[in-house]
C-alpha positions in Angstrom: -2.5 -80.7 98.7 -3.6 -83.8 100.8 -4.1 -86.7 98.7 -7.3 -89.2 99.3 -6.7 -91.8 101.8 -6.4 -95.1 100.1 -9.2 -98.1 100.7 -7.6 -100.8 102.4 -9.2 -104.3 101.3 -8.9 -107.6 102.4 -9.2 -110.4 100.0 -9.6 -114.4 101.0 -9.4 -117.2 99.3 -7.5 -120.4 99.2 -7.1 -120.3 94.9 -3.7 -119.3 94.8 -4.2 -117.8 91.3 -7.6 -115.7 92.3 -5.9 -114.4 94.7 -3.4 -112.9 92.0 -5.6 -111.6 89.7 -7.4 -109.8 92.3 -4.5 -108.0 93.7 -3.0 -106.8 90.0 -6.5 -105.7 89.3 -7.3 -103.7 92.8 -3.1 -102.6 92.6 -3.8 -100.6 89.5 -7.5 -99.5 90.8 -5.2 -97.8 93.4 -6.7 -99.5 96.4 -4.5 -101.2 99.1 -5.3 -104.9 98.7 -3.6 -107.7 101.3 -4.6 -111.2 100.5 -4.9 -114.3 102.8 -5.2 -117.7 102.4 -7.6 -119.5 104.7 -10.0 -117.5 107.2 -7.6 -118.0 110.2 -4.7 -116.4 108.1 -7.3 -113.7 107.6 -8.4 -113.1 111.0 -4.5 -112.8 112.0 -4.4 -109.9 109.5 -7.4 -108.0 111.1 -5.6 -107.8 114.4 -3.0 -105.9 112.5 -4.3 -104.2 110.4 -7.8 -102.2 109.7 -9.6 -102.9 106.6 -12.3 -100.4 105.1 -14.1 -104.2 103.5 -13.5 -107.7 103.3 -14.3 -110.4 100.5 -13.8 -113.9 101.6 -14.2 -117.2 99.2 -17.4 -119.5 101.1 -15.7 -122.7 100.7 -11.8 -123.1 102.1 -10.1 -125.6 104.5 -9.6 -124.8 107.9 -11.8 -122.1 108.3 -14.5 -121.9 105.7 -16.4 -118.2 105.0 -19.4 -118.3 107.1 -17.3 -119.3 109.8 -14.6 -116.2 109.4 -18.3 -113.8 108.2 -19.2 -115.0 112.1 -16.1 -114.2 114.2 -15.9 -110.8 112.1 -19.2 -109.9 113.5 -18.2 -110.6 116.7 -15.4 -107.9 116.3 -16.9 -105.4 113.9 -20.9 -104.8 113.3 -20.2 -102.3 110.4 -17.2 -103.8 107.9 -18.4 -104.8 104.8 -18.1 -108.7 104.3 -19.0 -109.6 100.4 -18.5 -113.4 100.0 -18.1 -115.0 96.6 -18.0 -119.1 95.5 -18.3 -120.7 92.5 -20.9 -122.9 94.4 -23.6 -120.1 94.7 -27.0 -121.2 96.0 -29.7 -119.3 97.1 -29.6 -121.1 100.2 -26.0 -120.2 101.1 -26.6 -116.6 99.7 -29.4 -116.4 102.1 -27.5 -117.6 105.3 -24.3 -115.2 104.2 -27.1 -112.4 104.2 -28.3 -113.5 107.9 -25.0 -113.7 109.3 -24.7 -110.1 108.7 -22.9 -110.2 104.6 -23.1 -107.1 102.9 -23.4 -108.6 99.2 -22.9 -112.4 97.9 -21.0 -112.9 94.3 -21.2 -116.3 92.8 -17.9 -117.5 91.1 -16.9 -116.4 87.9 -17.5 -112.6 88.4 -16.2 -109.4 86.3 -13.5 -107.7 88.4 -15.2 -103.9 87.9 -18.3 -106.1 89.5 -16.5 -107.2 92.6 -15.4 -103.2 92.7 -18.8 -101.7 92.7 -20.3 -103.7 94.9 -16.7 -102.9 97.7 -17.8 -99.0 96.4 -20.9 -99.0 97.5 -20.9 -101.3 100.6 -17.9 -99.0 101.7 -20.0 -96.0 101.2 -23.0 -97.6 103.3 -20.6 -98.1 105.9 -19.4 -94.4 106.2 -22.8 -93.3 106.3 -23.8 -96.0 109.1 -20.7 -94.8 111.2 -22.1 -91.0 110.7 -25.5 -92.1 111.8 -23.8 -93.8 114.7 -22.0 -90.8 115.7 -24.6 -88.5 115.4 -26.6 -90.7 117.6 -24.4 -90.5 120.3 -23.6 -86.8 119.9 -27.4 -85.8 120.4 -28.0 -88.7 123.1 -25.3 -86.9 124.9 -26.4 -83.3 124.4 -29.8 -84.2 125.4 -29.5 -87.0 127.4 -31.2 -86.7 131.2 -27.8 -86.1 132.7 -26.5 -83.5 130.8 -29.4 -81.3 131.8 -26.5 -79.7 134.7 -27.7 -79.7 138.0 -27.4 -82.2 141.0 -29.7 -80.1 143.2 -32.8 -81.6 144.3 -35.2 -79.4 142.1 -33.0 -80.7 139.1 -33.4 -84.5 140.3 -37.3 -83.6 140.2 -37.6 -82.7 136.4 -35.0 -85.5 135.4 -37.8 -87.9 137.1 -40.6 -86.0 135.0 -38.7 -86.4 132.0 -38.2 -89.8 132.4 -41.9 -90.6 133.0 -42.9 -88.5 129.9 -40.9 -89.3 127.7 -41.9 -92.8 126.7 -45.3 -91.4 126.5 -47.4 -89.2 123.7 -49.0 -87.3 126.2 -48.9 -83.3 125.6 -46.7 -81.6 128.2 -46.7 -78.2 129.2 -43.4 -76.9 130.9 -43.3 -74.2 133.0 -40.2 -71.7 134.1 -38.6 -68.0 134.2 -37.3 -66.9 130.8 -33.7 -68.7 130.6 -34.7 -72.1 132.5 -33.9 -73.8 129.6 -37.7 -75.3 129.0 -36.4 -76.2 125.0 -33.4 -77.8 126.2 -35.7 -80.7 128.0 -38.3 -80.3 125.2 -35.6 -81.8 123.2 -34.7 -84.0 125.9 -38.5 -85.7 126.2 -38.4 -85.7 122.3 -35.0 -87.5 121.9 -35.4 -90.1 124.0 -39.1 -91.0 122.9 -40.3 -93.2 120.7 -40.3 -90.3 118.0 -36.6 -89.3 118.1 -36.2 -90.4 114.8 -38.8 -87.9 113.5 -38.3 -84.5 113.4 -38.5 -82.0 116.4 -40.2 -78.6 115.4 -39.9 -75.3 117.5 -41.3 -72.1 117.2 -42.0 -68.9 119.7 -45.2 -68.1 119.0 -43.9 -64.4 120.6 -41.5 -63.9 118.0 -44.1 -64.1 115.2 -46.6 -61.9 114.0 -50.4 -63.1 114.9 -51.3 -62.3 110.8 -48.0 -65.3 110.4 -48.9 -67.4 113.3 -51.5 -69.5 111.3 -49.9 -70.2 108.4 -46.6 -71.0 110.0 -48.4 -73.4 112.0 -51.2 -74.4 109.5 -49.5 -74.1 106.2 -51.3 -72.8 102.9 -52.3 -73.7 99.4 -52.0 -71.8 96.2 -54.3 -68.3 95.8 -55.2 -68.5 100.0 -54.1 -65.3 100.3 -52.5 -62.6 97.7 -49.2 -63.7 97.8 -49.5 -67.0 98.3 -48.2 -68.1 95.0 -47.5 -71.8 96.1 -48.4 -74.0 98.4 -46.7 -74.3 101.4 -46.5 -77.0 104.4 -46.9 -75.8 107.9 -44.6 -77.0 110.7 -47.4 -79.7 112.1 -47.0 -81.3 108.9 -43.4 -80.7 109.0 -43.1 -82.6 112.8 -45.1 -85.1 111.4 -44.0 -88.5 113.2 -42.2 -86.2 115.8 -42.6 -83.3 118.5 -43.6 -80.0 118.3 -42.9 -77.5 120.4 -44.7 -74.5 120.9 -42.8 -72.2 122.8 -44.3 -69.1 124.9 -47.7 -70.5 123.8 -49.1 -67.8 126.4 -48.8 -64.9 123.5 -51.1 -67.5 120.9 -53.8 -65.2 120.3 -57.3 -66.7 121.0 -58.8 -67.1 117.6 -56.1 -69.6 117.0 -55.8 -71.0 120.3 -59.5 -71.8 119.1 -58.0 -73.9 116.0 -55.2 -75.3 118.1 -57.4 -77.0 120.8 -59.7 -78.4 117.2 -55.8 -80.1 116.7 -55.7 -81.4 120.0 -58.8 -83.0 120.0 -59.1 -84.4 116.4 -55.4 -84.5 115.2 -56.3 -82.6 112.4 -55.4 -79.8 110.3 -56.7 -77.5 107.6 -54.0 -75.4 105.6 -55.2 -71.5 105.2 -57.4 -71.5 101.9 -58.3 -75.2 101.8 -61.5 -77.0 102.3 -60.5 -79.9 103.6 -58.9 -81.4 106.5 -56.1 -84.1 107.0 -55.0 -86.0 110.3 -51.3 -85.3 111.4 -49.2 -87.5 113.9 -47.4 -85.2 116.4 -46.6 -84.4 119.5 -46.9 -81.0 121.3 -44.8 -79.5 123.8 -45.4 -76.4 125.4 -44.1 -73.7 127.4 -44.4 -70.6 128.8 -42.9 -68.4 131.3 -46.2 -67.0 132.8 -49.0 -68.3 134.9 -51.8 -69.6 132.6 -54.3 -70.0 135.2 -53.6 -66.2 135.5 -54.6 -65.3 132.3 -57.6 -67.2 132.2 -58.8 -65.4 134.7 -58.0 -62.6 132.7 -60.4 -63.9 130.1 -56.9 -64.0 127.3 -56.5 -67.9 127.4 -58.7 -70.4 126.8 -59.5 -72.7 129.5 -60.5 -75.9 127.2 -57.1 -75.5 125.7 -55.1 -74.9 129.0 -56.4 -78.6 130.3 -55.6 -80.5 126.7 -52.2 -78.8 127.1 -52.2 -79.4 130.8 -52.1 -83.2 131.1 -48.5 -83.3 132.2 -46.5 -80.2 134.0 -43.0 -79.4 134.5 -42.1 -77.0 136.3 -38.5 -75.5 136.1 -36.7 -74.0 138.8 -35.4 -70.6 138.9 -31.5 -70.1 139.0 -31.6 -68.5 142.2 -33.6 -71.3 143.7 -31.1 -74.2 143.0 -27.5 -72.5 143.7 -25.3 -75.7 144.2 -25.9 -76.0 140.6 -24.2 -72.8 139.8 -20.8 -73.9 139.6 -21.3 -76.8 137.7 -22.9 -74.6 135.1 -20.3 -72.2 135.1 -17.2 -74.5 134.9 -19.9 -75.6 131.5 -20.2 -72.5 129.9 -16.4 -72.0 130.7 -14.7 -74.6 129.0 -17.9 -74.3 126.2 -16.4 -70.8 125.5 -12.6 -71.0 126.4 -12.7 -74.2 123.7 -14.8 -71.2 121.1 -12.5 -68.2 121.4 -8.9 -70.6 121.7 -8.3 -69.8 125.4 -7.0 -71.9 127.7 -9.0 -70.6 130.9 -9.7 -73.3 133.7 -11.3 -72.0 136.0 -12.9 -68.6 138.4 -11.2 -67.1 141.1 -12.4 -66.7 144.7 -14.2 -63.3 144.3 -15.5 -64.5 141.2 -17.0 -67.8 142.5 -18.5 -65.6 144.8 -19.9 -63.2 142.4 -21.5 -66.1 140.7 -23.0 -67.9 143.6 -25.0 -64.5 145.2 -26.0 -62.5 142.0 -29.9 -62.2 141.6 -29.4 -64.6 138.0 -33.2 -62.9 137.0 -32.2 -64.1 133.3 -31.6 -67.5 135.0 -29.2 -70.0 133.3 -29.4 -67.6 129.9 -27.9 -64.8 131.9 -25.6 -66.8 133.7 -24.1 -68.3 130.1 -24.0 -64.4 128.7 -22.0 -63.4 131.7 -19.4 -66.4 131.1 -19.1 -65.5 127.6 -18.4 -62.0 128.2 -15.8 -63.1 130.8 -13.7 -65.0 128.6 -13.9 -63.0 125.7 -12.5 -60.3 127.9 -10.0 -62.1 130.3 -6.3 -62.0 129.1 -5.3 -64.9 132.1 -6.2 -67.9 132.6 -8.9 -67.8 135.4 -11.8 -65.2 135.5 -12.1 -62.4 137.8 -15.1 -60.7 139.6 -13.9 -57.7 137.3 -14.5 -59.2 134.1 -17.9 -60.6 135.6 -19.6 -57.1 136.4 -22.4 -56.4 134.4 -21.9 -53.1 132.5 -23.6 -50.8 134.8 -21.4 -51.6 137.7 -18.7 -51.8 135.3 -18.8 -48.1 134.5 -16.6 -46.9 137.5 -13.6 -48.9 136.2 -13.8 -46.6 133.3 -13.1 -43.1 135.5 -9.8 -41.2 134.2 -8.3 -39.5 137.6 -9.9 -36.6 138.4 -11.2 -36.1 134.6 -14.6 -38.2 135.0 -16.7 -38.9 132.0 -20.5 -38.8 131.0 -22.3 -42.2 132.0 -22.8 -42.0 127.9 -19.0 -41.6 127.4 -18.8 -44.6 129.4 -21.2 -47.0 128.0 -20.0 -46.1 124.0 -16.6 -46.8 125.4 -17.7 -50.1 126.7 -19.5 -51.0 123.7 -16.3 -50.5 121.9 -14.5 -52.2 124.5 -16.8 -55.1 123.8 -16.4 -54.5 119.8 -12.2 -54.8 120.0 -12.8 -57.8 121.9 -14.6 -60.1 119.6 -12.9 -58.5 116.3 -16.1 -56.2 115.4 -18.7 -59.4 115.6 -21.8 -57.3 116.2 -24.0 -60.4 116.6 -21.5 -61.8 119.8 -20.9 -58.2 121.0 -24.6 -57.6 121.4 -25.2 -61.1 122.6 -22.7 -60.5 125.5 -23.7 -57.5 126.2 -27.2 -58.4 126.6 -29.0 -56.2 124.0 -29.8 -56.4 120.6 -27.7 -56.2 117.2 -30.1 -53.5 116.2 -29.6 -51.6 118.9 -25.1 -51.7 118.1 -26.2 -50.5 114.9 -28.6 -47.6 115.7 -25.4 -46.5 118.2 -23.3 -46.5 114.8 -21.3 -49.4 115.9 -20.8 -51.6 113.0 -18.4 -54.5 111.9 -15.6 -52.0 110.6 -15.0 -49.9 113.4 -11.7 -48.3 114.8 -9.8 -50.1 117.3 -9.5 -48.3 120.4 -7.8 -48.3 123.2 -9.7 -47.9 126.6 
């Protein structure tokens, strides 16, 4: 078993005997204590070493604390610095604080004291560097240039984004199914002004119109039979932040009626209440069909479609931007080959070529589904046209000399094929295969299957 690393501390101060009783007292606290006496003796040590804090004395020869608390910062915005003197003043405190301490302690102090405070401003500084790191992880996910693509349609909606984003106008994005409209929904949202609230999505497809309102809305208690609590809705939960209404083409039009009464007011009334509150968020949408279309059809709501409306983007199709093809695929490569432990760099010719002509009506969604499938079915290190082929074409690798099969023979042995191949994971099988896990289970294909070979 792994024991817990040890906190490293450096203590400074030019009292010979402090510095004694400090270090017997950390020593048997179990902490890793080095001691210096002056600041510059102190700064030689963080060249060497790394330090999870630091306390320094305020007043010392040579280099006082204030002046080592300064060429810290310089170094290192996030170690803890806690000064101590035994000429404490509010005035000094109040500088130390400026200059970026994490704590003052006027001299004479209880050792468990000087401990607690290290503790805690330790623990402050983990959760900093986490914050830190997330921050850069999302800013990197969603940041304008990792939306791949160098074509020319791609350069337009980076532009868009860039517009929007420091805005709080609504913005209605428009694409194919598998364009990847959330992906710059999250984009706009993380780098706005409200990326430090929370971003909110929901298909309003994938849920039932009886659901839709409350969802959205929220409830109280007794609205409805089983409404036994009260519950927030997601505007209330994106409060500060973005919402983002996904295929906001299926909203029926009784609540596309109390949406546009959001739009305009900014408020909201939970099912079963009598009063209305004012909310603070954004709204995204999308949809993959022409709304102007179904106006016309008299199933959306003009009013609605222009307070949605103020800003479009429109996302290319797939087929429609092919130079960015390989750069997606190389992606979705290494994304996968990284997931399943194989060390697969790259597509060969016939492959490439595969990629680059097929129709892509999924767009980038089908594109990623096809990589998957490929690497979870290639035993070498570069992907073949072979392992590419969608299933239907796929069927005539499956003929046994002159004893040819059913078409149904074919497809349960490709299923199964699929199965072996991600260890009976029906959630991945049915994800590269393209259908759903209800589907693998109505064919009797479940987790604990027998390996076959094909």
């Amino acid at each position: 078993m792994t024991s817990m690393r040890r906190k490293r501390i450096l203590f400074v101060d030019d009292d010979p005997e402090m510095r004694s009783l400090v270090q017997e007292y950390f020593d048997q606290e179990g902490y890793l204590l080095s001691t210096a006496d002056n600041g510059k003796a102190g700064l030689a040590l963080l060249s060497e070493l790394q330090f999870d804090a630091i306390v320094t004395d305020l007043r010392m020869k040579e280099m006082d604390g204030l002046a080592l608390l300064r060429e810290i910062r310089q170094q290192d915005s996030l170690i803890p610095v806690v000064l101590i003197t035994a000429f404490g003043t509010i005035e000094a405190a109040v500088e130390a604080i400026k200059e970026g301490a994490s704590n003052f302690i006027p001299k004479p102090f209880k050792m468990a004291v000087l401990k607690t405070v290290l503790d805690k401003a330790i623990e402050n500084k983990k959760i900093l560097e986490e914050n830190k790191l997330l921050k850069a992880e999302l800013s990197e996910r969603y940041s304008f240039d990792n939306l791949l693509g160098k074509s020319k349609e791609m350069q337009k909606v980076y532009q868009l984004i860039r517009q929007v984003a420091s805005s709080h106008t609504n913005v209605l994005i428009q694409g194919e199914s598998g364009t990847g409209k959330e992906l710059v929904a999250k984009a706009i949202h993380h780098n706005s002004t409200r990326s430090h609230f929370p971003f909110v999505a929901i298909n309003c497809s994938a849920v039932p119109e009886t659901l839709l309102e409350s969802e959205l809305f929220g409830y109280v208690k007794g609205a409805f039979t089983d409404a036994k609590t009260t519950k927030q809705g997601l505007f209330e939960t994106a409060t500060g932040g973005t919402l983002f209404l996904d295929e906001i083409s299926s909203m029926p039009m009784s609540l596309q009626a109390k949406l546009l009464r959001v739009l305009q007011d900014s408020e909201i009334r939970p099912l079963g209440s009598t009063a209305s509150h004012k909310v603070d968020v954004r709204i995204i949408s999308a949809t993959n069909r022409d709304l102007e279309e179904l106006i016309e059809e008299g199933i959306f709501r003009e009013d609605l479609f222009y307070r949605m409306n103020v800003i479009t983007i429109p996302l290319p199709a797939l087929r429609d931007r092919r130079e960015d093809i390989p750069i997606l695929a190389q992606h979705f490569l290494k994304q996968y080959s990284d997931q399943n432990k194989k060390d697969i760099t790259g597509f060969d010719q016939a492959a490439m070529s595969y990629l680059m002509n097929a129709a892509w009506r999924g767009n980038v969604r089908e594109l990623e589904n096809a990589i998957e499938r490929a690497v979870v079915l290639s035993n070498s290190n570069r992907v073949t046209s072979t392992e590419l082929l969608p299933v239907s074409k796929k069927a005539r690798k499956f003929e046994f000399g002159e004893n040819l099969v059913s078409l149904q023979e074919i497809e349960d042995r490709y299923v199964e094929k699929v199965l072996n191949a991600v260890e009976g994971n029906v959630e991945k099988a049915a994800r590269i295969l393209g259908v759903s896990a209800r589907t693998l289970y109505r064919r009797g294909k479940s987790g604990n299957h027998k390996k076959e070979e094909v």
